[in-house]
C-alpha positions in Angstrom: -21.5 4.0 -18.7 -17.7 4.5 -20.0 -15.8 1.4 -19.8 -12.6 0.7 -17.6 -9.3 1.2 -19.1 -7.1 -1.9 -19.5 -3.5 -2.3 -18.5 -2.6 -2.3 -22.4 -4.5 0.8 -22.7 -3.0 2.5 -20.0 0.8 1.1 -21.1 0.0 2.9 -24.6 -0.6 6.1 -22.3 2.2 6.1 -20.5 4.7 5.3 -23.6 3.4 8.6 -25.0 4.8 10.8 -22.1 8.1 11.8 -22.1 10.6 10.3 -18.9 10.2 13.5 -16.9 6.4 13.3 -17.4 6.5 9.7 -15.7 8.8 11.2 -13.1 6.4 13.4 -12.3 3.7 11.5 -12.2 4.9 8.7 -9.9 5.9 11.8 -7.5 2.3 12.7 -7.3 1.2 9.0 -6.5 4.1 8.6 -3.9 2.9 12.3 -2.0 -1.3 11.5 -2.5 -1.3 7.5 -2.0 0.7 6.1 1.5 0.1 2.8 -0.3 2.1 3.7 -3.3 4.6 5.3 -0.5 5.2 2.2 1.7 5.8 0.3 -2.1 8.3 2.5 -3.1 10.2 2.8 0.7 10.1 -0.8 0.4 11.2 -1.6 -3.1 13.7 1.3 -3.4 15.2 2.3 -0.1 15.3 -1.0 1.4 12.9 0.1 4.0 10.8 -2.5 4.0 11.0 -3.8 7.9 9.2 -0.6 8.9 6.5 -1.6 6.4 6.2 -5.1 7.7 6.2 -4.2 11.2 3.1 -1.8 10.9 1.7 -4.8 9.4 2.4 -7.1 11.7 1.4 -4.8 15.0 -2.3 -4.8 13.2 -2.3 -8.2 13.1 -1.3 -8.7 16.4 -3.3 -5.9 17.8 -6.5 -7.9 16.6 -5.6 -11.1 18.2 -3.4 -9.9 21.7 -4.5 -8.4 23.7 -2.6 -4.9 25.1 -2.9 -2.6 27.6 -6.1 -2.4 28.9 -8.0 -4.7 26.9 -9.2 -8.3 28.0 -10.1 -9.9 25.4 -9.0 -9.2 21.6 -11.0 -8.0 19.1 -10.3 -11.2 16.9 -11.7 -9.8 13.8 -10.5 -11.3 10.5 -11.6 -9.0 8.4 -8.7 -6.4 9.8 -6.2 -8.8 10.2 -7.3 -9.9 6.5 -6.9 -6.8 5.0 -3.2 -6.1 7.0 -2.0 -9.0 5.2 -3.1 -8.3 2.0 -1.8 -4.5 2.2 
């Protein structure tokens, strides 16, 4: 079994590519990962109500009821992961 790279493994990595290498590469996370997205909308262009808002509807989906629904789901686990997103 190979062993995990560490963070100061993977710094000496990216120190060896050149600064249109990185560019590139941090364009490929932004289009494949919507995590890595909604960071770099947040971070860079100041968008990061529209982030927090998605966020917070999960949450609040979970625990209020809407539309049709009686009762809420109430699970933790979701809302749990929303916030930690």
């Amino acid at each position: 079994m190979s062993k995990k790279p560490t963070l100061t493994e993977l710094k000496k990595q990216l120190r060896k590519k050149s600064q249109n290498e990185l560019v590139e590469e941090i364009a490929h996370l932004y289009k494949k990962f919507a995590n890595v997205k909604e960071f770099y909308q947040a971070s860079f262009f100041n968008d990061d109500s529209a982030v927090l808002e998605k966020y917070k509807k999960i949450v609040r989906d979970e625990y209020i009821p809407s539309g049709r629904r009686q009762f809420p789901s109430m699970r933790a686990s979701v809302a749990r992961k929303a916030i930690s997103d």
